[in-house]
C-alpha positions in Angstrom: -6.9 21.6 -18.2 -8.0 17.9 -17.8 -7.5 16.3 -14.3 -4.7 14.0 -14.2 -5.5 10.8 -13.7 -4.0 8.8 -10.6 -3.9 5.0 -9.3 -2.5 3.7 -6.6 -1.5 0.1 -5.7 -0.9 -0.9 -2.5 -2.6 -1.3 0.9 -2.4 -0.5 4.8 -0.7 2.4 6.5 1.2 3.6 2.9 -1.7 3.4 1.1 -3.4 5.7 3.8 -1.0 8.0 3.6 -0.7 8.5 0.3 -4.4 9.3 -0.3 -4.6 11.4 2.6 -2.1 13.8 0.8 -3.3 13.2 -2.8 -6.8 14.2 -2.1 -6.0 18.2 -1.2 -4.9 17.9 -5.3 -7.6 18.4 -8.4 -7.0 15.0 -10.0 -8.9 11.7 -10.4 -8.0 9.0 -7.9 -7.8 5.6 -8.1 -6.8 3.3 -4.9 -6.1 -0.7 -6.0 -5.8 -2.1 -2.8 -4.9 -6.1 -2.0 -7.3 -8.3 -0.3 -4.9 -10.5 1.0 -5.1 -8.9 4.4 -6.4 -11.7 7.1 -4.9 -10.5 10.1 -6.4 -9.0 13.4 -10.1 -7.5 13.3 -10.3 -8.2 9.2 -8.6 -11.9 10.3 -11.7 -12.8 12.3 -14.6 -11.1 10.2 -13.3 -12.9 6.9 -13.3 -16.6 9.2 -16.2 -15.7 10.9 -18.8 -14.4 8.3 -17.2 -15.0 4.6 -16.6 -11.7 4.0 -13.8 -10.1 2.0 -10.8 -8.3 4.1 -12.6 -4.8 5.0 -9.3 -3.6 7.0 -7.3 -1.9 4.2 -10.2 -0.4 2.1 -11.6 0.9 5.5 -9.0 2.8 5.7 -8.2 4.3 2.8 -12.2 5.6 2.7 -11.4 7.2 5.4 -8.6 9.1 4.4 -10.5 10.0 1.1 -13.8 11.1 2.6 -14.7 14.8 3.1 -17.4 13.8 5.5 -17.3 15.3 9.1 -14.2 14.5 11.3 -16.9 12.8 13.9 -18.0 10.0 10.5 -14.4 9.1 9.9 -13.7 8.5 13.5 -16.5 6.5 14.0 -15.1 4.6 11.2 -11.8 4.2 12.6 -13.4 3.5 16.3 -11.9 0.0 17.7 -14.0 -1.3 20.3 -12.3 -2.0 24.0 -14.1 -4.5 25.4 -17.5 -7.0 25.5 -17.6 -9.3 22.3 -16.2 -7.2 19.7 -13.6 -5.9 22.0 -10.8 -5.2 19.0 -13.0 -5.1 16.6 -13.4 -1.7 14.4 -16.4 -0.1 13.7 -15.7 0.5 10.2 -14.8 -2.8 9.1 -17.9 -4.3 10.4 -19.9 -1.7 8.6 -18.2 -2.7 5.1 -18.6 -6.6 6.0 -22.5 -5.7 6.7 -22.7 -3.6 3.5 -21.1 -6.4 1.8 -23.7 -8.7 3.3 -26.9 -6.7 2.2 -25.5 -5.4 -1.0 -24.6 -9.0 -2.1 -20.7 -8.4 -2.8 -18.0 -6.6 -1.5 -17.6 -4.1 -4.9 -21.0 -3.3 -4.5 -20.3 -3.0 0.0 -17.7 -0.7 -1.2 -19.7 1.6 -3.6 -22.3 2.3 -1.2 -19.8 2.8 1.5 -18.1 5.7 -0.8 -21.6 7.5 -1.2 -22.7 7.2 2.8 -19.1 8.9 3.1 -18.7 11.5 0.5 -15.1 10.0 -0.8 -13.3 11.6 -3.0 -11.6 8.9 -5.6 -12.5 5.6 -5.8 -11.4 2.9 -3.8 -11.1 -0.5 -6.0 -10.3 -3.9 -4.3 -7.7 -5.9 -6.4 -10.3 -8.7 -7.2 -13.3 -9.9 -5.5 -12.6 -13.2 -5.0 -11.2 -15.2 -2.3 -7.5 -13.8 -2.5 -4.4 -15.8 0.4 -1.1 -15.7 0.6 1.3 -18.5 0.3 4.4 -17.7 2.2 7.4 -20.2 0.8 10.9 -19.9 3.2 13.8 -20.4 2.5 14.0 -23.8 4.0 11.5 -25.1 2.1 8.5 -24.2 4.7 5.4 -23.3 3.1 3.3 -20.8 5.4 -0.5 -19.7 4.6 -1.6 -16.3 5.6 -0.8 -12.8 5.0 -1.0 -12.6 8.8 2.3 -14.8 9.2 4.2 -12.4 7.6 4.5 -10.6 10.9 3.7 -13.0 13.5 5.5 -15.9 12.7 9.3 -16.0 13.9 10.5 -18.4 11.7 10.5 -15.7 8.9 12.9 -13.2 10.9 15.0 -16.3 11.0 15.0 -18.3 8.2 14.3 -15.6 5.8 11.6 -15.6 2.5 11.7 -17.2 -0.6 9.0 -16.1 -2.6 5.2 -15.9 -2.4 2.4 -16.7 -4.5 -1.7 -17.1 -3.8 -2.8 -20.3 -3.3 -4.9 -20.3 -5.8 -5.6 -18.0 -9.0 -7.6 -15.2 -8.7 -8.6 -12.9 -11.5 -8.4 -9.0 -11.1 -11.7 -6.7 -10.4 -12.3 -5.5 -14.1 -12.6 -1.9 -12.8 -9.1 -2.1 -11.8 -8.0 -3.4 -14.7 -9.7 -0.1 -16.8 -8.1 2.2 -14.5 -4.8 1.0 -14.7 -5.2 1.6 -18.6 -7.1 5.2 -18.6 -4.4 6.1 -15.9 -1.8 9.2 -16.8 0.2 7.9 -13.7 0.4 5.2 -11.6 1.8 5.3 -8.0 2.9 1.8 -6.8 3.5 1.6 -2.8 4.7 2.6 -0.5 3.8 -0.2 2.1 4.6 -3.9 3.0 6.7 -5.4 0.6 5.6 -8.7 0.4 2.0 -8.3 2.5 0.6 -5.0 0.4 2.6 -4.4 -2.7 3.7 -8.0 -4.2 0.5 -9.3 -3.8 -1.5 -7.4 -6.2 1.0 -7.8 -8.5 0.3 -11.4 -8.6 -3.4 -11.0 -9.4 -4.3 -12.3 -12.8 -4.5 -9.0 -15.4 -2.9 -6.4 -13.0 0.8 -7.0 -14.0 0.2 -7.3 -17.9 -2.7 -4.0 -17.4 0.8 -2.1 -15.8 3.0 -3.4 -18.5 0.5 -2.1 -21.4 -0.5 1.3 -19.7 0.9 4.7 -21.6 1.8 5.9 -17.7 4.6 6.9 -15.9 5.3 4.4 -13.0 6.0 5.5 -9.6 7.3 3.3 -7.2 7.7 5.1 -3.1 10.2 3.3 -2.0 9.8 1.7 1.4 11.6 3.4 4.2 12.7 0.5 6.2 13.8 -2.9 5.9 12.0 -5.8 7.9 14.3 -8.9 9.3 13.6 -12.1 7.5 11.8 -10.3 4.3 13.4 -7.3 3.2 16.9 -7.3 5.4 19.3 -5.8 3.6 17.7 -4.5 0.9 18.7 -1.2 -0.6 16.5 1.1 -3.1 17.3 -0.9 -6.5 16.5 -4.4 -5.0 13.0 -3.4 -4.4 12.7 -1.9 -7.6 13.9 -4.7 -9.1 11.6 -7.4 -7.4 8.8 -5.6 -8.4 9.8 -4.8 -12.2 10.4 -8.7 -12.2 6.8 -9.3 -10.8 5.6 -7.0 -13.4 7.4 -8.6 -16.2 8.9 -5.5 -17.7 11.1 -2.6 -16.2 8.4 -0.3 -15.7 9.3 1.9 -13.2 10.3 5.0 -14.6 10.8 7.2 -11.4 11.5 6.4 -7.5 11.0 8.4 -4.9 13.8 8.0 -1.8 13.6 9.5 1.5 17.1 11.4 2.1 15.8 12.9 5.6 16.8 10.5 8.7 14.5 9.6 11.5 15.9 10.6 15.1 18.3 8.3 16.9 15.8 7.6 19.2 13.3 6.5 16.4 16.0 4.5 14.5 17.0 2.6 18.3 13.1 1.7 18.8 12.8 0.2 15.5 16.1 -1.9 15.0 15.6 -3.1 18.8 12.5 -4.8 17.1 13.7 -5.7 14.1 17.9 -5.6 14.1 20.8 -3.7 12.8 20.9 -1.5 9.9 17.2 -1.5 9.1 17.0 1.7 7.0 16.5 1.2 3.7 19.8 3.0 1.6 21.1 4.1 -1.5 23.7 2.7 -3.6 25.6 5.3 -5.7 27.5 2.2 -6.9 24.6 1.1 -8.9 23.7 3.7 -10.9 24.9 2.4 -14.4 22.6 -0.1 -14.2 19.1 2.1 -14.1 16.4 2.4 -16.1 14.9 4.9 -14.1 15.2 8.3 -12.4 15.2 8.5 -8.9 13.9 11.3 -6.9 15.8 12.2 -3.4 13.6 14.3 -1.4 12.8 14.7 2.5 10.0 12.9 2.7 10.2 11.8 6.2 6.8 12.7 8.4 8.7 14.0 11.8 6.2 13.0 14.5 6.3 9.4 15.6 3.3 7.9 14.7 0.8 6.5 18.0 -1.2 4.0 17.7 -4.6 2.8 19.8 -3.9 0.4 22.7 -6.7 -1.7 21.8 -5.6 -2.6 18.2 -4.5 -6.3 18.5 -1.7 -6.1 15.7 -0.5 -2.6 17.0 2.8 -4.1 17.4 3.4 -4.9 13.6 2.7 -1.0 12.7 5.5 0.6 11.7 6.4 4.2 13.6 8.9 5.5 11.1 6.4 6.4 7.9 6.4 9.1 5.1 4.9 12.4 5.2 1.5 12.4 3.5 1.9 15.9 2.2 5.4 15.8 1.2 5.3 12.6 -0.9 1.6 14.2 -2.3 3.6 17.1 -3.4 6.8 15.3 -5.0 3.7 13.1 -6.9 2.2 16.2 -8.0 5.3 17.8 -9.4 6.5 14.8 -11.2 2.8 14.6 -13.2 3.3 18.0 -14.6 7.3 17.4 -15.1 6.7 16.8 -18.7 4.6 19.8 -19.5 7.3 21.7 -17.6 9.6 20.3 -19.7 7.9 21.7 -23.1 7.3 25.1 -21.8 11.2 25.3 -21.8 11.8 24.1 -25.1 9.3 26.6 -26.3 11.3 29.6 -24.4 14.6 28.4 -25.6 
């Protein structure tokens, strides 16, 4: 039987736990990640030295390789103090494999061979790729990074965003999308991994033409200011409107709750009723089936005291092997599906 072939769109936390799940499967991955990222470590390298964001394709190498578990904690090592205190070890690798290769695609190629990853791992475009944050007030904010730093969001609320200036999508991308037998959009930040490669020139119209089924993990929780109040249907439809077609043909919802503990933590941060929910209401109105599974990962999730934006990581996230799984069953569903007929 031919491998299935998978992409993923995204970036960040979601995008690493996607992959780490997918990988344990026979089939052909594809990780589109955004290179709008210009926070923390990736922040500094891209100001410093020109370099493309290395944070979210870092990761997502690492939880494709099948090198040792010393290499891909080396990668993931954050330094604690001197000049590169907060810095992490694999992003400076990619930005030096950028610099000596002579572009990031190329950085990235090498870095796939040197650590035995399974997939590929595709930035969105290889050009100089920023967010433009527009608020509700009229404020116009420029950086990925103010999407969790700056206050004024969590009270004034977003708009809409766009990139300040065009950028055209990494052809390789664009292929994939097209050859793909499934395509797995988020889960991860809303408006800081998902919406903007979406916005990159080809990627949108490549998703509209592709012969796929469209995924979309829907995002656990809500975040004040960007996504408050939204339920299951309002993130599908922002990003079927982004796409410029209703796309999405399946959506996978968490039905398993976090503890009471984890749900206090998280709306002391960010408010009141944060958890993403499902309206029965609004089924009428679909174009799309909607999976409810547990897909809830039980442990809280810890992150290094040295990692300067530590406090914009979310603690309540999916279960890598548990969304892998529902993925997995939903690419087979139609030959399922035929195999019945035929016994009938």
């Amino acid at each position: 039987m031919e491998r299935k072939k998978i992409v993923t769109i995204g970036g960040g936390t979601g995008s690493f736990m996607l992959l780490s799940g997918l990988k344990k499967y026979q089939v052909d991955i594809s990780a589109i990640l955004s290179m709008a990222d210009d926070g923390g470590s990736t922040g500094t390298l891209r100001d410093e030295l020109g370099v493309l964001p290395p944070g979210d394709v870092r990761q997502c190498l690492v939880a494709l390789s099948e090198s040792s578990q010393t290499l891909r904690n080396l990668l993931n090592y954050r330094f604690e103090s001197g000049g590169l205190e907060g810095h992490n070890f694999g992003n400076l690798l990619l930005s030096a494999l950028e610099k000596i290769s002579g572009s990031f695609d190329k950085g990235v190629e090498e870095a796939i061979k040197i650590l035995n990853v399974k997939g590929e791992v595709i930035p969105v475009s290889d050009e100089d790729m920023r967010l433009r944050i527009k608020l509700k007030n009229g404020k116009v904010l420029n950086g990925e990074k103010e999407l969790d730093k700056n206050e004024e969001i969590k009270e004034v609320g977003i708009e809409n965003i766009s990139l300040q200036s065009r950028v055209k999508a990494n052809k390789k991308a664009i292929q994939r999308i097209e050859e793909a037998d499934m395509i797995v959009i988020g889960p991860g930040d809303y408006y800081g991994s998902i919406l903007p490669n979406l916005l990159v020139g080809g990627i949108s119209k490549a998703i509209r033409k592709s012969k796929a089924a469209v995924v979309y993990n829907c995002n656990l929780t809500n975040k004040k200011g960007q996504t408050q109040g939204y339920d299951l249907d309002d993130y599908v439809d922002g990003i079927n409107s982004m796409i410029g077609a209703e796309r999405i043909d399946y959506v996978t919802f968490n039905i398993h709750s976090p503890s009471q503990e984890a749900i206090d933590k998280y709306e002391g941060q960010e408010g009141k009723g944060m958890l993403t929910l499902f309206n029965e209401n609004k089924k009428e109105k679909r174009n799309y089936k909607i999976i409810r599974a547990d897909l809830l990962r039980e442990s809280e999730v810890k992150t290094a005291k040295n990692d300067p934006i530590a406090d914009t990581r979310s603690f309540i996230r999916h279960d890598s092997d548990k969304v892998a799984k529902t993925l997995m069953i939903l690419s087979e569903l139609g030959e399922y599906e035929n195999l019945i007929k035929e016994i009938i």
